[in-house]
C-alpha positions in Angstrom: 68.0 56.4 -113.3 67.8 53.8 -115.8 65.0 54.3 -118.5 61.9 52.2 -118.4 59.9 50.6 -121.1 62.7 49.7 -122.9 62.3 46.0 -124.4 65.5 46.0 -126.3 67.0 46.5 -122.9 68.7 43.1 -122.0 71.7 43.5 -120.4 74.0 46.4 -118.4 77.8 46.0 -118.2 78.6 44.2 -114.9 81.0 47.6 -114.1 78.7 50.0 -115.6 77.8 52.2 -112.0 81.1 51.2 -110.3 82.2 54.4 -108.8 79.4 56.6 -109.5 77.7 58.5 -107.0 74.4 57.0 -108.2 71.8 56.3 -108.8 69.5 56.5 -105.9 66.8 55.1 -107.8 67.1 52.4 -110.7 63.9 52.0 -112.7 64.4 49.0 -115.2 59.9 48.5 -115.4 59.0 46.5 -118.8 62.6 45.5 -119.9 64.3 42.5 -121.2 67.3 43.0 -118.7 68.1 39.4 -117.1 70.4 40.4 -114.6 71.3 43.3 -112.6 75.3 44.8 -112.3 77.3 43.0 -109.8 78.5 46.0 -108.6 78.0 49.8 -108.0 74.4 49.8 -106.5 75.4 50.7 -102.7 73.7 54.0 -103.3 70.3 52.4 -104.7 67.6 53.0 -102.3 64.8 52.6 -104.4 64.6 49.5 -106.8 61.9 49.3 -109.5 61.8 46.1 -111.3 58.1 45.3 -112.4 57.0 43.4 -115.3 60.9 42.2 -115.9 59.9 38.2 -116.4 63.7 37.8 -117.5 65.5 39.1 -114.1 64.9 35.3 -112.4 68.1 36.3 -109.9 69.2 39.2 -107.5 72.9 40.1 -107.1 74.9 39.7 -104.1 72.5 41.7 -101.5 75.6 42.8 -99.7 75.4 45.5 -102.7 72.1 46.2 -102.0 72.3 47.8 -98.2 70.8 51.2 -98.6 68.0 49.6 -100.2 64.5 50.8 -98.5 61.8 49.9 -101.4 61.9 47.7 -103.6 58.9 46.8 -106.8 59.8 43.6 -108.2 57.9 40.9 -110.8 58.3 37.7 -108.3 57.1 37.3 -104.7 60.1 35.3 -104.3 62.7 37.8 -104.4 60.6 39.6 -102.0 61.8 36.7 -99.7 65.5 37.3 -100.3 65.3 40.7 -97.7 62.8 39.4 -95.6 65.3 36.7 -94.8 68.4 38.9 -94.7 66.2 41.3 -92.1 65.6 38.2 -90.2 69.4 37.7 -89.8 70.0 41.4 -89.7 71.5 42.9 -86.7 69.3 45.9 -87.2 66.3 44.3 -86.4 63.7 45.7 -84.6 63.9 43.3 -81.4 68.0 43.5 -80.9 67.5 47.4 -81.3 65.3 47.3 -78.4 67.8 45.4 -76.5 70.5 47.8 -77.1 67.9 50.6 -76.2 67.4 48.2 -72.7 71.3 47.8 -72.6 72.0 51.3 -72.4 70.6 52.0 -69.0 73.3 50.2 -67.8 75.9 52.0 -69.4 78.6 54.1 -67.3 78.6 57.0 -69.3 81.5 58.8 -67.3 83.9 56.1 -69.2 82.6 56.7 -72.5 83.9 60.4 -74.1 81.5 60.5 -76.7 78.9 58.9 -79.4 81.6 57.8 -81.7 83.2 55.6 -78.9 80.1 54.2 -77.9 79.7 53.4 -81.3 83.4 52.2 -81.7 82.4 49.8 -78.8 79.1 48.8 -79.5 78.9 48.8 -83.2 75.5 47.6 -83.8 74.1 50.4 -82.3 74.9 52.6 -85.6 72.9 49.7 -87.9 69.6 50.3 -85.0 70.1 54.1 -85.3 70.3 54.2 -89.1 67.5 51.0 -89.8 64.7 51.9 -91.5 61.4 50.7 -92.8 61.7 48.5 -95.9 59.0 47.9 -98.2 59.2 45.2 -100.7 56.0 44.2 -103.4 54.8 41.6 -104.2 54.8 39.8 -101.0 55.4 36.0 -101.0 52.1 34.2 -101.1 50.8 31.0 -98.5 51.5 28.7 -102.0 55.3 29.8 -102.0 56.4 31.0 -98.4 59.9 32.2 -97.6 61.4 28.7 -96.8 63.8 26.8 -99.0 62.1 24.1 -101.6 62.5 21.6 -98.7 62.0 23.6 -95.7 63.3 21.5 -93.0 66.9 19.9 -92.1 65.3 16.6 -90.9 63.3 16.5 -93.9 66.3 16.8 -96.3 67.7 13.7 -94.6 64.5 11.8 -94.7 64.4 12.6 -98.4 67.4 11.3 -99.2 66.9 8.1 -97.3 64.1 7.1 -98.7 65.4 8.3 -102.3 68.0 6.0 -102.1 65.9 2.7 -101.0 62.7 3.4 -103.4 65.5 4.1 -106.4 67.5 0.7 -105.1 64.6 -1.4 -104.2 62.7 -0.8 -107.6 66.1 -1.0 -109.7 66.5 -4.7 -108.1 62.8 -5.5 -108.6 63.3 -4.9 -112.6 66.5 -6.3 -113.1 65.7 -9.6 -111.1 61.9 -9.7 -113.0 62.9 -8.9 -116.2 66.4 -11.0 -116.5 64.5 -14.2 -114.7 64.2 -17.4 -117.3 61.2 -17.8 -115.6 57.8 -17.6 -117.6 56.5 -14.0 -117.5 53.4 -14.7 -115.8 50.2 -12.7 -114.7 52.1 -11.8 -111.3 55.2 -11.3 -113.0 54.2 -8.3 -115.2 52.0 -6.8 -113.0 55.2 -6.4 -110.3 57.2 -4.7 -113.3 54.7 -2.6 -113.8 54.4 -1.6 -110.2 58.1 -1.3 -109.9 58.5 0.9 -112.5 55.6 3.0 -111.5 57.7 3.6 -108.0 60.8 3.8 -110.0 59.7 7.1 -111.0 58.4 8.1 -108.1 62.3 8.0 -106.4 63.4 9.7 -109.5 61.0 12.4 -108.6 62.1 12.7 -105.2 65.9 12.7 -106.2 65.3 15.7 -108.9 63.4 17.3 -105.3 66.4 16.6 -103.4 69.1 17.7 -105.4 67.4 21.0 -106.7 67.0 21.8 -103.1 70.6 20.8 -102.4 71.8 23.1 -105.4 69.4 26.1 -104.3 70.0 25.7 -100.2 69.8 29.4 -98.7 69.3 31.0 -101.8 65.8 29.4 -103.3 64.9 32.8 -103.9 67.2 33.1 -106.5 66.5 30.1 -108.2 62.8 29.7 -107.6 61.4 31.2 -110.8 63.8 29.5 -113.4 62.9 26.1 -111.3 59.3 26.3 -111.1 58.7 28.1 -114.6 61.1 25.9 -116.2 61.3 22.5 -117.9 62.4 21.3 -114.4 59.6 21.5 -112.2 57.6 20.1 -115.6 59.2 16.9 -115.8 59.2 15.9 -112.0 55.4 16.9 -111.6 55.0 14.5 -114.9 57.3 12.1 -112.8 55.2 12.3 -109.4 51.3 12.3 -110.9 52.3 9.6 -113.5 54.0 7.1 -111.0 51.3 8.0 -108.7 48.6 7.3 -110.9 50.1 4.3 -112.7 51.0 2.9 -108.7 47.2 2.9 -107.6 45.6 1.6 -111.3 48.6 -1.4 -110.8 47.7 -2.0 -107.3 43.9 -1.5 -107.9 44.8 -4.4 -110.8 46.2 -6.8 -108.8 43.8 -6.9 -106.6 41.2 -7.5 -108.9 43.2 -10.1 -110.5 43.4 -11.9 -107.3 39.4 -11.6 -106.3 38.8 -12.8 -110.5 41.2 -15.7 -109.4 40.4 -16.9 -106.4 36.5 -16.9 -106.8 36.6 -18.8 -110.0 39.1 -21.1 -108.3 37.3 -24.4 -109.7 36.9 -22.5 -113.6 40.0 -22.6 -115.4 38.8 -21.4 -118.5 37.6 -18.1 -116.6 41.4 -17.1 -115.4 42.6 -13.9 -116.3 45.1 -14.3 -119.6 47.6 -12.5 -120.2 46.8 -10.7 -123.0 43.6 -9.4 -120.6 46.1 -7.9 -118.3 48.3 -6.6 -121.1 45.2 -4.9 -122.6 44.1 -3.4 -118.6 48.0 -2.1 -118.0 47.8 -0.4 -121.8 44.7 1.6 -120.2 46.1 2.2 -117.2 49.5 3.6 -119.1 47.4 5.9 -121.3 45.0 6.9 -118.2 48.2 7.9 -116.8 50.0 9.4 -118.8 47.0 12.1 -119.7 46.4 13.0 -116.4 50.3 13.9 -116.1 50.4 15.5 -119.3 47.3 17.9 -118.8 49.3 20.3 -116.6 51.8 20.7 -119.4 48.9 22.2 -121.6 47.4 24.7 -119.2 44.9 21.9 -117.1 46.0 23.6 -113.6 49.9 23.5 -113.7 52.9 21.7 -111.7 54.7 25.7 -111.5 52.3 27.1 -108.8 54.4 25.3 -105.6 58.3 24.4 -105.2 57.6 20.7 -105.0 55.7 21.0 -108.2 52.6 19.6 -107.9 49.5 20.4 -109.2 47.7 22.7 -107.1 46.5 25.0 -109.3 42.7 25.2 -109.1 42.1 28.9 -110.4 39.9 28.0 -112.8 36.7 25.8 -112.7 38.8 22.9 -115.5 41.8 22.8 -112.8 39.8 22.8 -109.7 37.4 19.9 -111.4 41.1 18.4 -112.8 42.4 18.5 -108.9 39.0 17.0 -107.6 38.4 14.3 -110.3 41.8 12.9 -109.3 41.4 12.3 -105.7 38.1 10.6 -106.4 39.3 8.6 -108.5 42.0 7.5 -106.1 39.3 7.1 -103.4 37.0 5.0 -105.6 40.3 2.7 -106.6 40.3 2.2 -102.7 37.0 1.5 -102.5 37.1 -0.8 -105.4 40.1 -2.6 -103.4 38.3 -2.9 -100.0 35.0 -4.2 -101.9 37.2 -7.3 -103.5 39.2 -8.0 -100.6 36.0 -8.4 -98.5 34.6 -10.6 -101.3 38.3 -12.8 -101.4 37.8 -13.4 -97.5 34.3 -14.4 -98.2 34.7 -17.1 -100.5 37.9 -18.3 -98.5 35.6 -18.5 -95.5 33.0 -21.0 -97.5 33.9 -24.6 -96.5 32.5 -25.8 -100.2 34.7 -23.6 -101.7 37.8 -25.5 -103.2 40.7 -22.9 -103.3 44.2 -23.1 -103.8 47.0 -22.8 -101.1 48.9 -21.0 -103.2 45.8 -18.2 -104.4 44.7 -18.1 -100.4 47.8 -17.6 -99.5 48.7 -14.9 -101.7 45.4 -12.9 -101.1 46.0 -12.8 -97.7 49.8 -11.0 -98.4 48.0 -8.5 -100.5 45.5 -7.7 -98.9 47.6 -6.6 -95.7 50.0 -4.9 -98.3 47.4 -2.9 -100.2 45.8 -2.0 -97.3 48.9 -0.3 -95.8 49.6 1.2 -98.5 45.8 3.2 -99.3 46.1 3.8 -95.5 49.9 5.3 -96.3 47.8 7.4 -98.9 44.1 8.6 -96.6 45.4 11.6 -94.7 47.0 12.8 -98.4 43.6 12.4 -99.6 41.8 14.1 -96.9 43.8 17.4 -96.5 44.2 17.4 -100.8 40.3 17.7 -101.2 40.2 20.2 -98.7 42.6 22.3 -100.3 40.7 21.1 -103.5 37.6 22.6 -102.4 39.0 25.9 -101.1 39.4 25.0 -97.2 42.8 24.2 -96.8 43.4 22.6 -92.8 47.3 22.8 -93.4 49.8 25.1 -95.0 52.3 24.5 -97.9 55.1 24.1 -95.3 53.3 21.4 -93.4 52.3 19.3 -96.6 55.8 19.3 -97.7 55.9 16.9 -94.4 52.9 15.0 -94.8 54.0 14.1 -98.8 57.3 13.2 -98.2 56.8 11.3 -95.2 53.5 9.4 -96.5 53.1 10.3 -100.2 55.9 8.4 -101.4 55.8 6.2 -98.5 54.1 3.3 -101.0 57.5 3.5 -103.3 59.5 2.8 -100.9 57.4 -0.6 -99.2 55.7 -1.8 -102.5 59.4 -3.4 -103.8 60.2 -5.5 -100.1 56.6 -6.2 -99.0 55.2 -7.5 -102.1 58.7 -9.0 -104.1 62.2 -9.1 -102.6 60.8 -10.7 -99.2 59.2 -13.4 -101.3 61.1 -16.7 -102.2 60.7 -16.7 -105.5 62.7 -13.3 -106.0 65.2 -14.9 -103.6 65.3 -17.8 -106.4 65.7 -15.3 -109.6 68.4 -13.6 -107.9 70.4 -16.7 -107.0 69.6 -17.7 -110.2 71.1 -14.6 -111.7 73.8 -14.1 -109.4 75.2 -17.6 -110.7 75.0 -16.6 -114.4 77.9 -13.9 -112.7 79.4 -16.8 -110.9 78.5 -16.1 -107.4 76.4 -18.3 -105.1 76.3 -21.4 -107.3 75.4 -23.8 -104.4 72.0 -21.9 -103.5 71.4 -21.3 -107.0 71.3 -25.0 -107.5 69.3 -25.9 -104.8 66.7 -23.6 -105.8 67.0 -25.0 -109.5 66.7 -28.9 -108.0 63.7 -28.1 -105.3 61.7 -26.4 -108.7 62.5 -29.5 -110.6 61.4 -31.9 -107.1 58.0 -30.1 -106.9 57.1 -30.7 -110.4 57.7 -34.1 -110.1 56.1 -34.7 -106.8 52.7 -34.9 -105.4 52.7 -32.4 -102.5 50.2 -34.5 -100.6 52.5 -37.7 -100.7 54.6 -37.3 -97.3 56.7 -40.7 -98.0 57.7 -38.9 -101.7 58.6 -35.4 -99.9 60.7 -37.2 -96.9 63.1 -39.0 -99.4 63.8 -36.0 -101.4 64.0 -34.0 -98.5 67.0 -36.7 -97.7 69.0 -35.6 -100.8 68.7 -31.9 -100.2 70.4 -32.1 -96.4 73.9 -32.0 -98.4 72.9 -28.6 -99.7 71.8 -27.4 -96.2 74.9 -28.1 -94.7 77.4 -26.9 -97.7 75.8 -23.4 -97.8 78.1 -21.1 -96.2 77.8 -17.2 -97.4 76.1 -15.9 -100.6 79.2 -14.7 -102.8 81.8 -18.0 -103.2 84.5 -17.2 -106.0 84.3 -19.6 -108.7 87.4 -21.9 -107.8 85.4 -22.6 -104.5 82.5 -23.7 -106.5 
């Protein structure tokens, strides 16, 4: 037996019980040890480990087989021999088998016990299986499941890791490289890029701690969830998801300000208004995402490190005052989208093709995506107000199948399916040298529809003439440059 009490105690010699008959019972209460010997504890049977926040890992439990009670600091190790006792050939159900099994044994060909048992081997791990306690027991906010749970889930992960990270990384690099003036629209799709940029990042940190920690989470739950980790991807994941519903809430404001002072110039949006709304929307942000860090609920309380913490009445008013915010932001977007379709439906009302049409996109687009984003809402203020419909393990489901749903659509729907991202990366893919010929007829149809009048047919037809040599020359995207 190991004295207790001891804070200077931090470490034991890897060897130090190898070949000893003991101990039967190892006692290291209210120390500084971080990790247990590797070997020499087959004759532990009871293990005593409480108030030891440094011992984050278990060794090998092949060591540990005689072990029948064990008082540990974290639930989660708890979870390491409910899982082996789940896999264990000793359990309870398969001794009852064997117990079944025996009436139809021929005893007159068996001599004795010890051939039965050389025979049927498992019967001597049902006859010697016993009872084991373990304390504290895993709670419903950390079950005994890996951090991901679920093999189709890992896959789904990764999939739409790779297209949110992809999509977004194109968005940006297109946007920001583009000679094109950085309009209104422009910025606000860089900001919304960027936003689900770190949502992907979020989900990749997920997927490769759960790929690192697969059938031994247990081991590496504490350091993760207690550690700098699970910190920065809970930033990661309430900051993009914040800064992705103030940018869409923006946008559609922007649109509903545009397109119902259509004939009043002098009343657009400028861009140093949207600058100023997007600086808010970054500092609103980044506070909400930073709270957790100083002790406003906390991103360590569940494996995918979000915060649901609501303990006290400041987390539990933190968790609330977030979803209603996100609800009134969808509110706010379904109040100007019914004013936009409003003012497009008066026949006095003079509006452009171009603002109609646009509107129209959005309004499909924004509405998926706050539709993506209701049943997370409804089951979060539920938990939120202490009735939770749906257990951690099932809301790892519904949030990576809808919560990050948005990060992956936002970058196709509402910029790489449009032409004008089709023109930027032409554009840029011929400062590399590669598609030169669509590149130029992009460039020549920008420089025809500043010099036409789109309601002159006669003008339109003959320039329409000169670009049917473009039409017909365009074979592939990437040409080498001696082809060009």
């Amino acid at each position: 037996r190991i004295l207790k009490d001891n804070m200077h105690l931090s470490k034991i010699h890897n060897a130090a019980f190898e070949g000893a008959v003991g101990p039967a019972v190892l006692d290291v209460s209210s120390t500084a040890l971080q990790a247990l010997p590797t070997w020499g504890l087959t004759a532990v049977k009871v293990l005593k480990a409480r108030s030891t926040p440094a011992l984050k890992t278990l060794p090998p439990l092949e060591n540990l087989l005689d072990l029948q009670e064990a008082e540990l600091t974290y639930p989660s190790h708890c979870c390491a021999f409910h899982n082996r006792r789940l896999h264990n050939r000793s359990d309870p159900e398969l001794c009852l088998a064997w117990l079944l099994k025996l009436d139809t044994l021929d005893f007159s060909k068996l001599s004795d016990l010890q051939e039965i048992n050389f025979h049927y081997p498992d019967m001597e791990l049902c006859i010697n299986s016993r009872p084991f306690k373990c304390s504290p027991k895993p709670d419903a906010f950390n079950p005994c499941e890996d951090l991901l749970g679920y093999d189709f889930l890992r896959c789904i992960t990764w999939v739409i890791t790779a297209s949110a990270l992809m999509g977004n990384l194109a968005v940006l690099v297109v946007l920001l490289s583009s000679p094109q003036k950085m309009t209104v629209s422009r910025f606000l799709m860089c900001n919304l890029a960027f936003a689900d940029l770190c949502m992907g990042l979020y989900l990749l940190l997920i997927a490769l701690v759960d790929h690192w920690s697969r059938r031994e989470y247990y081991n590496h739950a504490m350091a993760w969830q207690t550690g700098t980790g699970c910190s920065v991807a809970g930033f990661l994941t309430v900051f993009a998801s914040e800064l992705s519903v103030y940018t869409l809430t923006t946008i559609t404001l922007e649109r509903w300000h545009t397109i119902t002072n259509a004939m009043q110039t002098d009343r657009r949006l400028r861009p140093r208004h949207v600058v100023a709304m997007m600086a808010a929307g970054w500092g609103f942000s980044l506070l909400v995402a930073l709270l957790p860090v100083f002790g406003v609920s906390n991103y360590s309380k569940v494996s995918i490190c979000l915060p649901m913490d609501i303990e006290t009445p400041a987390s539990q008013g933190y968790v609330v005052a977030l979803l209603v915010l996100n609800m009134a932001a969808f509110l706010t977007v379904c109040a100007c989208y019914v004013g936009i379709y409003l003012s497009v439906r008066k026949p006095n009302m003079a509006t452009r093709h171009g603002d109609t049409r646009i509107a129209k996109r959005m309004a499909v687009l924004i509405f998926t995506d706050f539709l993506c984003m209701a049943p997370i809402s409804f089951f979060a203020i539920s938990a939120a107000m202490r009735m939770p419909l749906i257990t951690v393990s099932q809301s790892k489901i519904l949030l990576v199948l809808f919560y990050p749903i948005n990060s992956l659509c936002n970058p196709f729907l509402y910029t790489i399916f449009t032409r004008a991202f089709r023109r930027d990366m032409y554009m840029l893919l011929s400062r590399c040298g590669y598609c030169q010929m669509q590149a130029e007829f992009y460039r020549l149809q920008g420089l025809s529809g500043v010099a036409l009048d789109p309601r002159n047919k006669r003008s339109r037809k003959s320039h329409s003439n000169q670009f049917q040599g473009y039409h017909i020359k365009l074979r592939g995207c990437f040409i080498s440059k001696g082809a060009t």
